[in-house]
N, C-alpha and C positions, 0 to 999 in steps of 0.2 A: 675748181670749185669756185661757186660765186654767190655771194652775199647779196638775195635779190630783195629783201624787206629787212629795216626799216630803210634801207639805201641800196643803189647796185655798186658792188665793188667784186674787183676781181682779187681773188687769194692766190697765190702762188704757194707750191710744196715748202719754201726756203721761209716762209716767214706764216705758215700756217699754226704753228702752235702757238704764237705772241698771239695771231688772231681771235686763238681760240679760248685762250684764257681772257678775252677783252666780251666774248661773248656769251659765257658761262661764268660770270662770276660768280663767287660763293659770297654769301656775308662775314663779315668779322666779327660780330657780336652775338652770333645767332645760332638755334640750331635748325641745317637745311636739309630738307630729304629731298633729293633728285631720283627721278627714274628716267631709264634711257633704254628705250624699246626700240623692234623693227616692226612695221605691220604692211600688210600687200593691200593693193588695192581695194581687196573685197575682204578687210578687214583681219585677216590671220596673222598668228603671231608664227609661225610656223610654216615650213613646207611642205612639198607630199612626205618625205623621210621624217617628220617629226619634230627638225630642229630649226631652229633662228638661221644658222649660218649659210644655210642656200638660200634663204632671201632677204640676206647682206652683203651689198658690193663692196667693193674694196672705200669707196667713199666713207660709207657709214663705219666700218672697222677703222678709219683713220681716226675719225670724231669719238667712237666709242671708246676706245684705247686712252685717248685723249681724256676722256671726262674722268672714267675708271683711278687715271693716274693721281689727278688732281685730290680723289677724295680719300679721307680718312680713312675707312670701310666700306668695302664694296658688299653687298648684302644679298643673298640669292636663295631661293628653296630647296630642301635636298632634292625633290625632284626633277629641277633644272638640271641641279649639279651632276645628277646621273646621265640625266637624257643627253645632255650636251660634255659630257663628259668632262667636268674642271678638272684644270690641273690648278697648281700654286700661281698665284697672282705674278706676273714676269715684272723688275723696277726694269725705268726707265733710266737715260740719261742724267735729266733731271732731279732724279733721286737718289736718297741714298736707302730708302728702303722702299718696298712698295708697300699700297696700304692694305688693311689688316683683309679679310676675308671673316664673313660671318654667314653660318649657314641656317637655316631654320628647320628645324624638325623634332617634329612634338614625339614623334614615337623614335626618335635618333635608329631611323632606316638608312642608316651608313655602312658601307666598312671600310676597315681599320685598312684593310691592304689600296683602297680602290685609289687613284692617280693623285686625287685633291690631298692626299695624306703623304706625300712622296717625300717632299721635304721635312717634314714633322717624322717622317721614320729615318731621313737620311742624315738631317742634327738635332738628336733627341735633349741635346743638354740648351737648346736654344728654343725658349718657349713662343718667340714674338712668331714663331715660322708654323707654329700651330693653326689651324683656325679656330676662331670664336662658332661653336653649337648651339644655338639658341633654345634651348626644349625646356618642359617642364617638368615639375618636380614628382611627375605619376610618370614619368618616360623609363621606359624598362630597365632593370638594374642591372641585367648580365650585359646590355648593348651601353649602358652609361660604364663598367670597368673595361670592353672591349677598347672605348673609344677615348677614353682619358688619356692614354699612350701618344697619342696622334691629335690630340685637340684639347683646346678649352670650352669645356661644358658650362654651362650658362644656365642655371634655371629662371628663366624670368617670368615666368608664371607659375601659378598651384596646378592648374588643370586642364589647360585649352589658351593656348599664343594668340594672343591677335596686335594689331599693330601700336597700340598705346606701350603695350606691355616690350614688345620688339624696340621701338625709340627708345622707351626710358634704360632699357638693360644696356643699349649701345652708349646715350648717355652717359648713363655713373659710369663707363668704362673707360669714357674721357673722348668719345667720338661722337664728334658735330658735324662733319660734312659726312651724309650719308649719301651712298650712291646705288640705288636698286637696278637689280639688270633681272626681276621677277624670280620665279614665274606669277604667271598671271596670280596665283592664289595670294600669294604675298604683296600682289600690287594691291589685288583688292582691300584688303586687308588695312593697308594704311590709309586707303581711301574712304574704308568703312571710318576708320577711326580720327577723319578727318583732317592727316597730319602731310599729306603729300604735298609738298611746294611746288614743284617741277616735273611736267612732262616735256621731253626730249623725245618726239618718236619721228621716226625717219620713214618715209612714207613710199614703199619700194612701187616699182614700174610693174607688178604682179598680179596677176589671178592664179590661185592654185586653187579654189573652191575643197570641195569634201569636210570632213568634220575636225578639221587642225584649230587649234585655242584660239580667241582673242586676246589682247593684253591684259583684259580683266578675266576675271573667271568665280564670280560670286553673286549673289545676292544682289537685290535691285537697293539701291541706296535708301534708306529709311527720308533719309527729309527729300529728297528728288535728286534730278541730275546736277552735277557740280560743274559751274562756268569757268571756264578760264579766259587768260588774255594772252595772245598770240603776241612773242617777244620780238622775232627773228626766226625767215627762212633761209634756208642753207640749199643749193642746187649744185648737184652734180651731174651731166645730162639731163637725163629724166627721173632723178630720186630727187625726193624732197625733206631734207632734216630740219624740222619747225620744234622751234621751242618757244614751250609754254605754260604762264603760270598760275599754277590753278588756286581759284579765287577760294576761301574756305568759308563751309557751310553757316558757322558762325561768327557774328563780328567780333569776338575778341581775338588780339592775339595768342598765334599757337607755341609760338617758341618763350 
């Protein structure tokens, strides 16, 4: 791996994670939404099979794993969590816990047996191994007692989640490094609501063309496109992981 913007420098395996921490930092004062996509050439978030991880090399799962660790909550849609099938968040090394897992679904379209729950049915008297369900408070009642066994439900809206409402429930819950891995509905989402700090997308060596996601997947932005500033590329062969931080649609501060 080699660090080809703002300098060239070469990484080695043995000293890539100091790297990476020196490259991704979080704020200390702050609260930070990070997203961390893969997209192909001709802009898919997705393979021909549907999921991220056949157009993710072994590079980008280094770096992803890597950022995933670092944050507080890692934050995903129940529809990812199905398509790509989650399990429980693995710690690292470095940890002594990993961090929390928050899912989003407004109609809590889970179940109770599916893999993301494995840990939460394996030690039911240890609530931190739950995940956080993000839904709201019209979210169906037989699927909200299904799901209480194996998770912590969250209503952070009356009626309809969008991503103001998503930050602030992770918030009060004492979580400020937020780490989005989508899906696209959810990226959009905090984009609408003009809270995304950071894109992280790693930019694979792929054409898969046909009708597979983009990383967004919503509505055209109300005030226009949103600019960012290119931090740092990352080069692995021919994959390219650029991060980038996106400039917000109004001058005040968001955090």
């Amino acid at each position: 791996m080699r660090l080809v913007f703002p300098r060239g420098q070469e990484i080695s395996d043995a000293t890539l994670s100091d790297f990476l921490n020196e490259l991704y930092p979080w704020p200390t004062d702050a609260v930070w939404v990070r997203a961390n996509m893969v997209s192909t050439l001709d802009g898919k978030a997705q393979g021909p099979n549907g999921l991220s991880g056949v157009i993710s090399p072994v590079a980008d799962k280094k770096v992803f794993h890597h950022l995933r660790s670092t944050a507080d909550v890692v934050l995903v849609g129940a529809g990812t969590v199905r398509a790509e099938n989650y399990g429980p968040l693995p710690s690292t090394d470095a940890q002594q816990t990993p961090p929390r897992l928050a899912i989003v679904s407004g109609q809590l379209n889970l179940d109770a047996n599916d893999r993301i729950f494995s840990q939460a049915r394996e030690f039911p008297q240890d609530p931190m191994v739950r995940p956080l369900v993000l839904t709201t408070a019209k979210a169906p009642s037989e699927k909200r007692t299904e799901l209480e066994s194996v998770a912590q439900i969250v209503d952070c809206a009356p009626a309809q989640i969008n991503g103001a409402a998503i930050v602030d429930a992770l918030v009060q819950l004492g979580h400020r490094r937020i780490h989005c891995e989508g899906g696209p509905s959810v990226l959009s989402e905090l984009m609408h609501a003009d809270l995304l700090d950071e894109l992280d997308i790693s930019l694979a060596p792929l054409l898969v063309d046909g009708q597979a996601l983009s990383i967004l997947q919503g509505s055209p932005l109300q005030d226009g496109p949103r600019s960012a500033e290119l931090a740092h590329v990352l080069q692995a062969e021919s994959l390219l992981m650029l991060r980038y931080l996106i400039r917000p649609a109004t001058p005040q501060a968001r955090n």
